[in-house]
N, C-alpha and C positions, 0 to 999 in steps of 0.2 A: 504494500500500500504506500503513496506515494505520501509525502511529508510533505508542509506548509511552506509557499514560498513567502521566500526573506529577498528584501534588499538591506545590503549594511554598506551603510555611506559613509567613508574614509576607509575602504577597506584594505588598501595598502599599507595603512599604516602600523602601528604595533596593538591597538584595540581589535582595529577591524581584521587582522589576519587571526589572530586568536577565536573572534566571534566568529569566523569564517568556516576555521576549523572545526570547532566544536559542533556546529549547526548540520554541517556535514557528515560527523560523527553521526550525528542523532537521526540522519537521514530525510534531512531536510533538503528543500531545494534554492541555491543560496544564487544570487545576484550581487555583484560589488559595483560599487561606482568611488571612483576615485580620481584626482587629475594625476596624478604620479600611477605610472605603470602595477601591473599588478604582478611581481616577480615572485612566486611560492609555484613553482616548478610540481609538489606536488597537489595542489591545487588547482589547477589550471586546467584540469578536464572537467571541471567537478562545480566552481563558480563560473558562473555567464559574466563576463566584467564587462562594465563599459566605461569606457576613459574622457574624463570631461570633469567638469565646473560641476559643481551642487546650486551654482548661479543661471547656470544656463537652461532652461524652461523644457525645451524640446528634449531636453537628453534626460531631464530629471522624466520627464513624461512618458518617456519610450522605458525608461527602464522600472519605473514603478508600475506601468500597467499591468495588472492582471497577480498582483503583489498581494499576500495577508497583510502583513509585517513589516512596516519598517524602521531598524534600527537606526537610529541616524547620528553619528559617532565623527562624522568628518567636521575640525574645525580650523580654524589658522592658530597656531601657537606662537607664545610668549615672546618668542624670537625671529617672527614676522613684525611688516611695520605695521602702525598703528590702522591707519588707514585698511589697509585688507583683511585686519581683525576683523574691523568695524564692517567690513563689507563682508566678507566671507561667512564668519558667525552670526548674523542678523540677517542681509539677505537672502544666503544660501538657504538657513532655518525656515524662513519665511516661504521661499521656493517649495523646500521638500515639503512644508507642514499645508500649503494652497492645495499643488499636487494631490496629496494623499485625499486631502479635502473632497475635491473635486470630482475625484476618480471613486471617491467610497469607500476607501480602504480602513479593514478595521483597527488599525492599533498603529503609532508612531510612537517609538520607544526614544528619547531624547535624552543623550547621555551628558550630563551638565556637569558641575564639579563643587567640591565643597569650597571652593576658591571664593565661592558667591557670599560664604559667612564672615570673610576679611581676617582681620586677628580679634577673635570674640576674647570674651571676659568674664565669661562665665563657662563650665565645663561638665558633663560632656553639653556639645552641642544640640538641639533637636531639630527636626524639619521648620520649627517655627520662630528660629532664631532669626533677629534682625539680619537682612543682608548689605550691607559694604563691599563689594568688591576691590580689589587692588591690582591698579596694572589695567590697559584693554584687555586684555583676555578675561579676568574675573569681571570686569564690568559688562563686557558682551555676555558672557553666562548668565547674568541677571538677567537683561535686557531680553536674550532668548527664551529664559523661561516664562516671560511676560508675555512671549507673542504664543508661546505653549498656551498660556490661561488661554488667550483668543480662541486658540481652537478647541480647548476646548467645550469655553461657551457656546459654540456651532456645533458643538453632536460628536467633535473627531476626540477620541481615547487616547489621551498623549499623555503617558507616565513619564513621569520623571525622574531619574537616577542622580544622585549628588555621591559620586566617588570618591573618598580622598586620594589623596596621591597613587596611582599600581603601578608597579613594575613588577619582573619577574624574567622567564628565560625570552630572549628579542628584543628585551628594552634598551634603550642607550639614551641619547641625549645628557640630561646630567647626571644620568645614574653613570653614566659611563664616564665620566670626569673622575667620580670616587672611586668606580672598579680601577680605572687605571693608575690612579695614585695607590692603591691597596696592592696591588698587582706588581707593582716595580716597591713594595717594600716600605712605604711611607706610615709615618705616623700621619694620622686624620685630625684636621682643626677645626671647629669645630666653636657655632657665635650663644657666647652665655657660658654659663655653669655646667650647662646639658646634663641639669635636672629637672628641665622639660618635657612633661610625656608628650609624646609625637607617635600617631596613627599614620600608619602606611595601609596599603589594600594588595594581597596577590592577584596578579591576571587570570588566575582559575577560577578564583573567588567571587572577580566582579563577572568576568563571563557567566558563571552560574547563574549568581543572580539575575542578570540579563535575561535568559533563558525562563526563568522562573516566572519574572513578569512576562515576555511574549505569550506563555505559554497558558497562562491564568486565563477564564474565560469572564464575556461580556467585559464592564467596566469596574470590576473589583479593583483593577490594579490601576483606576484613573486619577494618579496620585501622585505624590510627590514621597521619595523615600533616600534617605542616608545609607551610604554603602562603605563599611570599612572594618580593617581588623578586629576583631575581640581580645586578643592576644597581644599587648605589647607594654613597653615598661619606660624608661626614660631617655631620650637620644642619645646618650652618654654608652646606656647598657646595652640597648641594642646597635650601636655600632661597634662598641667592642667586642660583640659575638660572633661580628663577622671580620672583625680583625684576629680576632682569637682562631677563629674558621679558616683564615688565610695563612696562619699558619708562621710569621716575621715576628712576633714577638712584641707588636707594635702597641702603642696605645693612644687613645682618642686623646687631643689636646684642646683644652679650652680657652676661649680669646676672650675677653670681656666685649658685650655689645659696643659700646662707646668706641674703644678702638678702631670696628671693624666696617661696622654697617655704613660711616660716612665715607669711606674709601670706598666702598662698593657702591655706592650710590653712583661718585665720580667716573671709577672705570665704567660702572656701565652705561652710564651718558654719552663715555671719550667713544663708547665701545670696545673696549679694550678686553672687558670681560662677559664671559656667557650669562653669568648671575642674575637674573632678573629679581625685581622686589618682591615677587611672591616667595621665591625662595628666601633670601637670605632675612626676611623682617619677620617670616614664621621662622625660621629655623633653631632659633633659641626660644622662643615660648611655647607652651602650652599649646596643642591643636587636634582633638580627638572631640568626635561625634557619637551621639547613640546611635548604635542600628537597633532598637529596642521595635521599631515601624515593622521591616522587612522581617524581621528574626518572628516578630508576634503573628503577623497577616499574612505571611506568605511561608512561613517555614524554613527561612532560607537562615544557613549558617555556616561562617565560614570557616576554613580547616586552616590555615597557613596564618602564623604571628608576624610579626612587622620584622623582629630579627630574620626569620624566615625571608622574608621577600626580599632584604639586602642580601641573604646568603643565596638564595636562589638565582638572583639577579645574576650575583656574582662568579656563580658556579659557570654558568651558563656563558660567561664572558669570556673566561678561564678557558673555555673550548673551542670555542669563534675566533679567540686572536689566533689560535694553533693552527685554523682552516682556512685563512679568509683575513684578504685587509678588510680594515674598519674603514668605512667613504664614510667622509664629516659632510654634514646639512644643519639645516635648521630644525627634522622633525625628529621624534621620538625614536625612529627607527636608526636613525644615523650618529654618528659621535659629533660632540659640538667640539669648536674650535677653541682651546683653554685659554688662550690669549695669554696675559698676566699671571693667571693662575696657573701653567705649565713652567714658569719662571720662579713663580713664590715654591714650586714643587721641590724646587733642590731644598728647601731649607727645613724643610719636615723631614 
C-alpha cells in the first residue's frame, strides 16, 4: 500500500535530507524542492526533487500538487544578508502557505525555531513565552509564524514546531568550527562561567517529532509546540563530555562575558568572524524550553541528551574529514569560514 505524499522544502539541506530519509524509510512518497542541488546519491531514485526558489509560484505549484503534507523547513540562515532573510523566510513562507491554501492540501508542517523567544528570563520556556527575536533570522521566525496564524484562520492546518538548536551526524556550519578545534586537540572557550544550562535537540529527535505531527489526524496537531532535549546539564559539563569523548585531555575554558561579546560584536560587523548574535549573546546564559506540549498530546519523546548531540555530531565529523574535503558555504551543510577564530585557534 502506497504511503502519503510529502513535499519537504529545503530538502538539501541538513533538516531536509534527514526528513527525506526517514519519510522514505516509513514508505512514504517524498518530493524535495530546494534551490541548491539535491546530492544524496542514495536518495535520488527514491525523492522527485525539483530545483528552484520556494519564491517562485509556478515551481512551488507544480511541485505541491497532488501533495498531503507539506513540510516546509527551507529558510535563508544567519549568515545570509539581511535582505534575502527578509525575503526568503516571509515570502517564500507566504508562497508555500497560499499554494497549499489554494490547492487544499491538508497539513503544512512549518519548522520555526526557539530563536523566536530571544534570551528569556525566566526558565524552562513554554509555547507562551513572550517573543523577541535576535538577529533577521529570529525576527523573520516571528514574522513567519504570524503569516502561519493567517492561514490558519482560513481553514489550512499549519503546526508549528519551535526546535532548539539540532545537530547530529551531517551537521557542520558552526558545529563544525568546534569539531575542528576539538579534533586538532584544543582546549574549548567558552562566554561566562558555563554554569549555564543550555538545550541542544538530536536530528533523530526533531525528525521524529516531525513525523509524529504529519502523521496525527484532522486538526489535533493545529498548534504550536516546543521541540528539545530532556537530557542535559550545564555548557560547561556537557562540553566537557565531548572533550573527554575526544579523547586530548582537554578542558572547557571560561572567558568572562565582558571581555568577549564586545569583540565579537566588532569582528562580526568587520566580518571577520562567522559568530552571529544569536550565538554568542545565548551562549553563556541560561536557554532551555519545556516540551511538556509535545511529550503530553502527542507522545513524542526524545532519546538523545545535548552531551549526546555534540558527541554525535562529533563522531560523525571524525569520519567525513577521513573521506571527503569539507567545501565551506554559508548553510548548515557546509563548514563556515573561521576567519579570526582559526587565528585565536593557536592559542587554546
Amino acid at each position: 500500500m502506497a504511503g502519503r505524499t510529502f513535499l519537504v522544502t529545503g530538502a538539501s539541506g541538513f533538516l531536509g535530507y534527514h526528513v527525506c530519509k526517514y519519510l522514505v524509510s516509513k514508505g512514504e512518497i517524498v518530493r524535495g524542492l530546494d534551490i541548491e542541488a539535491f546530492h544524496y546519491p542514495e536518495l535520488a531514485d527514491k525523492v522527485m526533487f525539483f530545483k528552484g526558489d520556494i519564491r517562485n509560484r509556478q515551481l512551488v505549484e507544480e511541485s505541491t500538487h497532488g501533495v498531503d503534507v507539506v513540510i516546509h523547513g527551507a529558510a535563508a540562515l544567519p549568515l545570509w544578508s539581511k535582505r534575502e532573510i527578509f525575503s526568503v523566510n516571509l515570502d517564500g513562507t507566504r508562497n508555500i502557505l497560499r499554494t497549499a491554501y489554494d490547492l487544499g492540501l491538508g497539513k503544512v508542517i512549518f519548522i520555526s525555531s526557539t530563536a523566536v523567544y530571544g534570551i528569556p528570563k525566566e526558565h524552562p520556556v513554554d509555547e507562551n513565552y513572550t517573543q523577541k527575536g535576535i538577529g533577521p533570522y529570529g525576527e523573520t521566525k516571528i514574522e513567519a509564524e504570524k503569516i502561519c496564524l493567517e492561514f490558519r484562520k482560513r481553514g489550512l492546518c499549519v503546526p508549528i514546531l519551535r526546535p532548539k538548536t539540532f545537530a547530529g551526524p551531517m551537521r557542520l556550519g558552526v558545529f563544525q568550527i568546534l569539531c575542528d578545534w576539538v579534533q586538532d586537540g584544543k582546549n574549548i572557550p567558552i562566554i561566562g562561567n558555563g554554569n549555564n544550562k543550555y538545550q541542544l535537540l538530536h536530528i533523530d529527535d526533531l525528525v521524529e517529532a516531525i513525523y509524529l505531527v504529519a502523521m496525527a489526524q484532522g486538526n489535533k496537531v493545529n498548534d504550536t509546540y516546543n521541540v528539545g532535549a530532556t537530557k542535559f546539564e550545564t555548557m560547561k559539563a556537557d562540553l566537557q563530555a565531548l572533550l573527554d569523548y575526544a579523547g586530548f585531555g582537554k578542558r572547557v575554558i571560561t572567558i568572562p562575558s565582558w571581555m568577549v561579546i564586545p569583540a565579537l560584536k566588532i569582528l562580526e560587523y568587520l566580518r571577520l568572524s562567522p559568530l552571529y548574535e544569536w550565538v554568542y549573546e545565548t551562549a553563556g546564559k541560561d536557554h532551555y524550553v519545556s516540551v511538556d506540549k509535545i511529550q503530553t498530546e502527542l507522545g513524542w519523546s526524545p532519546k538523545k541528551s545535548t552531551a549526546e548531540v555534540w558527541i554525535d555530531t562529533y563522531s560523525w565529523y571524525l569520519k567525513e574529514c577521513k573521506t571527503r574535503k569539507i567545501e565551506t558555504g554559508v548553510s548548515h551543510r557546509a563548514a563556515w569560514k573561521q576567519g579570526v577564530l582559526g587565528f585565536a585557534k593557536l592559542f587554546f
